[in-house]
PyMOL CGO cylinders between C-alpha atoms (Angstrom):
from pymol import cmd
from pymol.cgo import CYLINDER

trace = [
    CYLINDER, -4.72, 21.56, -111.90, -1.15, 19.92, -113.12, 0.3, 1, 1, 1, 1, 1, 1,
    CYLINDER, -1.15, 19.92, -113.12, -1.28, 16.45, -114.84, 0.3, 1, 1, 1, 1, 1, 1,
    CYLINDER, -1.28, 16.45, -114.84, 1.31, 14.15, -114.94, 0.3, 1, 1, 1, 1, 1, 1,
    CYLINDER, 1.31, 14.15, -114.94, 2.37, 13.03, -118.41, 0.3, 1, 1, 1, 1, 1, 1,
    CYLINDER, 2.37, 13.03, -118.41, 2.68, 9.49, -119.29, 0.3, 1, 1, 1, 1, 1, 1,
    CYLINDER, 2.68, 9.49, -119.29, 6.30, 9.34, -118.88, 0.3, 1, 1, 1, 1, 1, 1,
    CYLINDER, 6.30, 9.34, -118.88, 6.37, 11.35, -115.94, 0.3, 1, 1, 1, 1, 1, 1,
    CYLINDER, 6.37, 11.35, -115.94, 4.03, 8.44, -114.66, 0.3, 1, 1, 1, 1, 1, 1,
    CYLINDER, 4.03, 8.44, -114.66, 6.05, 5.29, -115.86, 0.3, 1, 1, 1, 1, 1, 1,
    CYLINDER, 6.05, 5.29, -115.86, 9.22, 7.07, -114.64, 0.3, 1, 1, 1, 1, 1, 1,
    CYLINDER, 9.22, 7.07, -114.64, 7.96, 7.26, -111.11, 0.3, 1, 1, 1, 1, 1, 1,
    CYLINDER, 7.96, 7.26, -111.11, 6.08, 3.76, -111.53, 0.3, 1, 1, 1, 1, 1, 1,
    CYLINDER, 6.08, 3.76, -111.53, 9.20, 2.33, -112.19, 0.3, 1, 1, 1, 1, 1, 1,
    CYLINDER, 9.20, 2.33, -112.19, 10.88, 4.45, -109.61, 0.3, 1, 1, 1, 1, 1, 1,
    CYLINDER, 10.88, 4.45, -109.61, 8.69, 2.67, -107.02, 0.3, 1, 1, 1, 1, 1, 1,
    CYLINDER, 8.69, 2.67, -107.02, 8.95, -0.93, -108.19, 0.3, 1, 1, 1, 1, 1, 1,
    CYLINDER, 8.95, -0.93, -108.19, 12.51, -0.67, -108.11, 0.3, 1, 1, 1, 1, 1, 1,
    CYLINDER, 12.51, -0.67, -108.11, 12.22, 0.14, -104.64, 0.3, 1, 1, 1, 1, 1, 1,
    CYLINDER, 12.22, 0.14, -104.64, 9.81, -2.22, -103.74, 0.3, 1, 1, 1, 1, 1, 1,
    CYLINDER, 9.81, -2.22, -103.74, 12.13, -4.97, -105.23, 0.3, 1, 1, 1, 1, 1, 1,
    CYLINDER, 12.13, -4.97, -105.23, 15.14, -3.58, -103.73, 0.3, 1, 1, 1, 1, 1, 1,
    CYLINDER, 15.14, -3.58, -103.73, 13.41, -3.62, -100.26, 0.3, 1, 1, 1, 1, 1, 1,
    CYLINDER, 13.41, -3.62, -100.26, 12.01, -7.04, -100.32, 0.3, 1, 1, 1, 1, 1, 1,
    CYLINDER, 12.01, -7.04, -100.32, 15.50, -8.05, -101.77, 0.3, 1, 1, 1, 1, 1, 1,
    CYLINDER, 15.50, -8.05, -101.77, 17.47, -6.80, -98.72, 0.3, 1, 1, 1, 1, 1, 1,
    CYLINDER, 17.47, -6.80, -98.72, 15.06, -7.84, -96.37, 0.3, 1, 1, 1, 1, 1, 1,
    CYLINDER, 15.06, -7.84, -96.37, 15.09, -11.45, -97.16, 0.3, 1, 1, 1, 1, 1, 1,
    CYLINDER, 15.09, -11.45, -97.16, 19.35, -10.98, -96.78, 0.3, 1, 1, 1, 1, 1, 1,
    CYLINDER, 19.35, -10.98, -96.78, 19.20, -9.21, -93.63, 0.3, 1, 1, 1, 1, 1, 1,
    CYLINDER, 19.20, -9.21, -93.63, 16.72, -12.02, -92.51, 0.3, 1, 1, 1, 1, 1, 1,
    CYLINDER, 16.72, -12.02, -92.51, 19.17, -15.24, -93.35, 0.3, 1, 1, 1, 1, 1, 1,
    CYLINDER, 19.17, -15.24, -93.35, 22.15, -13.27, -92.26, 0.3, 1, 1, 1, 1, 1, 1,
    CYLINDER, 22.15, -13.27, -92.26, 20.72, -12.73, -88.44, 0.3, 1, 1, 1, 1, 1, 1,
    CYLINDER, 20.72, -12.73, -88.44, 18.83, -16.18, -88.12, 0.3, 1, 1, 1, 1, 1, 1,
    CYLINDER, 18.83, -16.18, -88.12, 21.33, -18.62, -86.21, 0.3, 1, 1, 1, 1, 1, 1,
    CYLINDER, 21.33, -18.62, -86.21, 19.49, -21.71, -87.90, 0.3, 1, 1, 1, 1, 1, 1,
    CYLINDER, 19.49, -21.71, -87.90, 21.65, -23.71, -90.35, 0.3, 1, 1, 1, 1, 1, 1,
    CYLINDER, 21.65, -23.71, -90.35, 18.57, -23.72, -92.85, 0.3, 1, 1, 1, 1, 1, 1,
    CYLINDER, 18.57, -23.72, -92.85, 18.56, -19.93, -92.59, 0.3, 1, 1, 1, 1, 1, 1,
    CYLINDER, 18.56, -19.93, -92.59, 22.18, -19.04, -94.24, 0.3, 1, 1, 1, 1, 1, 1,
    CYLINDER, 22.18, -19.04, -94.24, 21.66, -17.88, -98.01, 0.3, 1, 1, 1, 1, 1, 1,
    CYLINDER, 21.66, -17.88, -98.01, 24.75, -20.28, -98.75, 0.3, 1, 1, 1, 1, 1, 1,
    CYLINDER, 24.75, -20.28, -98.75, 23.85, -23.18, -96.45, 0.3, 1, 1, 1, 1, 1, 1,
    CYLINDER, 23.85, -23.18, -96.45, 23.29, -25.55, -98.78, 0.3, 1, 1, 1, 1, 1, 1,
    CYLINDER, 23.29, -25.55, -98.78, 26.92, -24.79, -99.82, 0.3, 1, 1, 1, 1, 1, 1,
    CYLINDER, 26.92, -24.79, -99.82, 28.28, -25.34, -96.31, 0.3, 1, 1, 1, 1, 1, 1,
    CYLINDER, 28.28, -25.34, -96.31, 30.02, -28.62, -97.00, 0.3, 1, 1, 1, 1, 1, 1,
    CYLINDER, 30.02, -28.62, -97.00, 32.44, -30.39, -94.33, 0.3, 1, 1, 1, 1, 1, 1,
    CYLINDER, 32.44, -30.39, -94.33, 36.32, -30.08, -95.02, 0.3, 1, 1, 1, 1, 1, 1,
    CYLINDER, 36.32, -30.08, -95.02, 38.16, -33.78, -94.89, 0.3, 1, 1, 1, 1, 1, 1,
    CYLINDER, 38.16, -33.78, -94.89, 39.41, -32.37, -90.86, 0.3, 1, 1, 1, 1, 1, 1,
    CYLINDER, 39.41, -32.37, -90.86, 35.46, -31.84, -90.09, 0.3, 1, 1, 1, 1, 1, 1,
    CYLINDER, 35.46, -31.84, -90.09, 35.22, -28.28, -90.01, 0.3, 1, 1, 1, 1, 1, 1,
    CYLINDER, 35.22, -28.28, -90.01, 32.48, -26.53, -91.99, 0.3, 1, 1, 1, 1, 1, 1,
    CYLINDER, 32.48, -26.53, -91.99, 34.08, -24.50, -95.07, 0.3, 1, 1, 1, 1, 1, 1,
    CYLINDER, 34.08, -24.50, -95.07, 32.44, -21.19, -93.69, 0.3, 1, 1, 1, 1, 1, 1,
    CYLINDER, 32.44, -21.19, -93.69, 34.92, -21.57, -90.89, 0.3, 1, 1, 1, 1, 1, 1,
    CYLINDER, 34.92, -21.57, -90.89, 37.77, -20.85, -92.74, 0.3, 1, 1, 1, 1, 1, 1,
    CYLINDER, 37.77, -20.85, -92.74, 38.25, -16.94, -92.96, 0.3, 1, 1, 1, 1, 1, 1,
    CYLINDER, 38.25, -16.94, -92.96, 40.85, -14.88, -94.19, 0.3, 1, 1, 1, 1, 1, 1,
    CYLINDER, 40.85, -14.88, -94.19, 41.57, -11.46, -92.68, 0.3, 1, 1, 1, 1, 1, 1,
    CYLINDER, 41.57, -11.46, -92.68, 43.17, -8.97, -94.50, 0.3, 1, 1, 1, 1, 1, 1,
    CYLINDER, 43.17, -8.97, -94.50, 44.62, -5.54, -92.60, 0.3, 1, 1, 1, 1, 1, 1,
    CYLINDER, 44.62, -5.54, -92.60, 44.95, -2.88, -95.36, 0.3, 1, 1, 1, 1, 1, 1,
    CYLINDER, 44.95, -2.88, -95.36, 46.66, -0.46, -92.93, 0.3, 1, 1, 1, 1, 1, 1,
    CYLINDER, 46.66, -0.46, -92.93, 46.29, 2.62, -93.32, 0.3, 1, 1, 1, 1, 1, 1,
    CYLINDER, 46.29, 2.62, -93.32, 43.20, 4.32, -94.49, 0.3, 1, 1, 1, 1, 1, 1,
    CYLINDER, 43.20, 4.32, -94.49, 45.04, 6.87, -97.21, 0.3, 1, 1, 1, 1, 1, 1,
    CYLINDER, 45.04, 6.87, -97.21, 46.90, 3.95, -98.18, 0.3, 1, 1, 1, 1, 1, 1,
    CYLINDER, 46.90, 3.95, -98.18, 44.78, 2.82, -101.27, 0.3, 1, 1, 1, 1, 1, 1,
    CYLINDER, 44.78, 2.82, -101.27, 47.16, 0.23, -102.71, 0.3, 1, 1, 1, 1, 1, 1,
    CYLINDER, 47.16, 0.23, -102.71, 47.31, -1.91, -99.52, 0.3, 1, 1, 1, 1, 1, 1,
    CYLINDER, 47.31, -1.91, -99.52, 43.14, -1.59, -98.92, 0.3, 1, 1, 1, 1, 1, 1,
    CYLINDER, 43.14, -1.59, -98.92, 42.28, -2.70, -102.36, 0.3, 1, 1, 1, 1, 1, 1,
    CYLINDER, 42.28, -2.70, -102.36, 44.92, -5.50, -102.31, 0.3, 1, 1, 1, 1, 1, 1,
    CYLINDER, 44.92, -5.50, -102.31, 43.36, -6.71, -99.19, 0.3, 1, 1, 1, 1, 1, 1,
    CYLINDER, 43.36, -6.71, -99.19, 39.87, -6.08, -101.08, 0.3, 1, 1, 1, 1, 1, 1,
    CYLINDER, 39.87, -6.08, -101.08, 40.60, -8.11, -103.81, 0.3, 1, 1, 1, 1, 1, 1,
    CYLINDER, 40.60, -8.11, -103.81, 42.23, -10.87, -101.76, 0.3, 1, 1, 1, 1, 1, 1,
    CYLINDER, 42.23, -10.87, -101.76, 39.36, -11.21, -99.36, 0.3, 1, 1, 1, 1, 1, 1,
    CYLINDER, 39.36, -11.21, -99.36, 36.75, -11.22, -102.55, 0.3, 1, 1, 1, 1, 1, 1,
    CYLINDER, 36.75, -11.22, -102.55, 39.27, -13.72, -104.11, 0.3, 1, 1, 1, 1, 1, 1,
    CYLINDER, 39.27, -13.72, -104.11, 38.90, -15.85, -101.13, 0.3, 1, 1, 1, 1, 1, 1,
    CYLINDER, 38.90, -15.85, -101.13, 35.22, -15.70, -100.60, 0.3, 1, 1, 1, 1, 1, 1,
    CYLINDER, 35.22, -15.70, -100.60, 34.79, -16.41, -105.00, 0.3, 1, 1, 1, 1, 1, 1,
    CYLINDER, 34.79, -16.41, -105.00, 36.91, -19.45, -104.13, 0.3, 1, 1, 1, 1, 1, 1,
    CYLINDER, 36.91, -19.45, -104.13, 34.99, -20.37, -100.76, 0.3, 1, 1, 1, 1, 1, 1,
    CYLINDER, 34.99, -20.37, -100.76, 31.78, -20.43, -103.51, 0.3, 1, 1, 1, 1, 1, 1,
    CYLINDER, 31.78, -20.43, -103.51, 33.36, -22.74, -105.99, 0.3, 1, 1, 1, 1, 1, 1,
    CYLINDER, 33.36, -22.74, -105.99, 34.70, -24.99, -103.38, 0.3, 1, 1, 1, 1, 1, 1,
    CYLINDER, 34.70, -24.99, -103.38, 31.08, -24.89, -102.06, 0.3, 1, 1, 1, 1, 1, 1,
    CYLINDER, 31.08, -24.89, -102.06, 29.75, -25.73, -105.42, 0.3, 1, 1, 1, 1, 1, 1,
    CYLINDER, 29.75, -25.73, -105.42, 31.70, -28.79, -106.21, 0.3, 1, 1, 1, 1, 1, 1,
    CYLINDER, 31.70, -28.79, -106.21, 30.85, -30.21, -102.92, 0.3, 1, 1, 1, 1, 1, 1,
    CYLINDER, 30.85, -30.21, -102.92, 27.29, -29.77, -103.24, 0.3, 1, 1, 1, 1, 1, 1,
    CYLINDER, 27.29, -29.77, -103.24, 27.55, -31.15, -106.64, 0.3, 1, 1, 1, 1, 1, 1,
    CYLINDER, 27.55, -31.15, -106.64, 29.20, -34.03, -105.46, 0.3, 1, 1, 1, 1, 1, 1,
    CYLINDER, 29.20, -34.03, -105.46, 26.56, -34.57, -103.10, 0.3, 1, 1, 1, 1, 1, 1,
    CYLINDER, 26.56, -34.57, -103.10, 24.16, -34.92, -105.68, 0.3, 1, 1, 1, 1, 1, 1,
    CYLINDER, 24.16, -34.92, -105.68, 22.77, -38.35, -106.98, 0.3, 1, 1, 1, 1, 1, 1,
    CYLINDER, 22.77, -38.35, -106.98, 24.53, -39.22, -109.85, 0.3, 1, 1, 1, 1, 1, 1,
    CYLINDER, 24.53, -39.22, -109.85, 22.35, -40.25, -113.09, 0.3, 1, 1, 1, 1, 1, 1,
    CYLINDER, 22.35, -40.25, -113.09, 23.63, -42.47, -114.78, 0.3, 1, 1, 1, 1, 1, 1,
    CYLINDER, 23.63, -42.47, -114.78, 21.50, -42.67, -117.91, 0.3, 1, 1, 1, 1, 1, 1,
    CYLINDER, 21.50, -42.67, -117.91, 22.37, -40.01, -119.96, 0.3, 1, 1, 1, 1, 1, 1,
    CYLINDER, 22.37, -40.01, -119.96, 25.66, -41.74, -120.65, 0.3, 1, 1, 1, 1, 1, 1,
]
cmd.load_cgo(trace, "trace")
């Protein structure tokens, strides 16, 4: 009868955690992305107002890359649209920070 080794058994041990953490992972995304509740969003916390009232995930920026052989255009577009979205987050950031109570009595 074959026996495993022992690194035949942590290689496949750790084989299956990754999965299980990979799974539980992209579960909990799929599960805030499809919920319509404001509490739901992974970033909702982040979803400030903009000075004209509109929330700052309503602001999008859509790039066409044209063609699909044309790889300059698609990963200009690519990198724009992550661009965009990196400086969604920040703006997101510094609104939630500003939201925070200040303390005072550190300084």
């Amino acid at each position: 009868m074959f026996r495993p080794d022992c690194a035949t058994l942590r290689s496949a041990g750790f084989v299956v955690l990754l999965t299980g953490v990979f799974l539980m992972v992209n579960s909990q995304v799929v599960y805030a992305a499809s919920s319509n509740s404001e509490t739901g969003d992974l970033l909702a916390p982040l979803n400030i107002t903009s000075s004209e009232g509109v929330p700052i995930d309503g602001y999008e920026l859509n790039g066409e890359g044209g063609s699909i052989v044309s790889f300059k255009t698609q990963s200009l577009a690519f990198a724009l649209s992550g661009l965009f979205t990196l400086l969604r987050l920040l703006v997101g950031l510094a609104g939630w920070r500003s939201r925070l109570p200040s303390d005072d009595s550190c300084c």
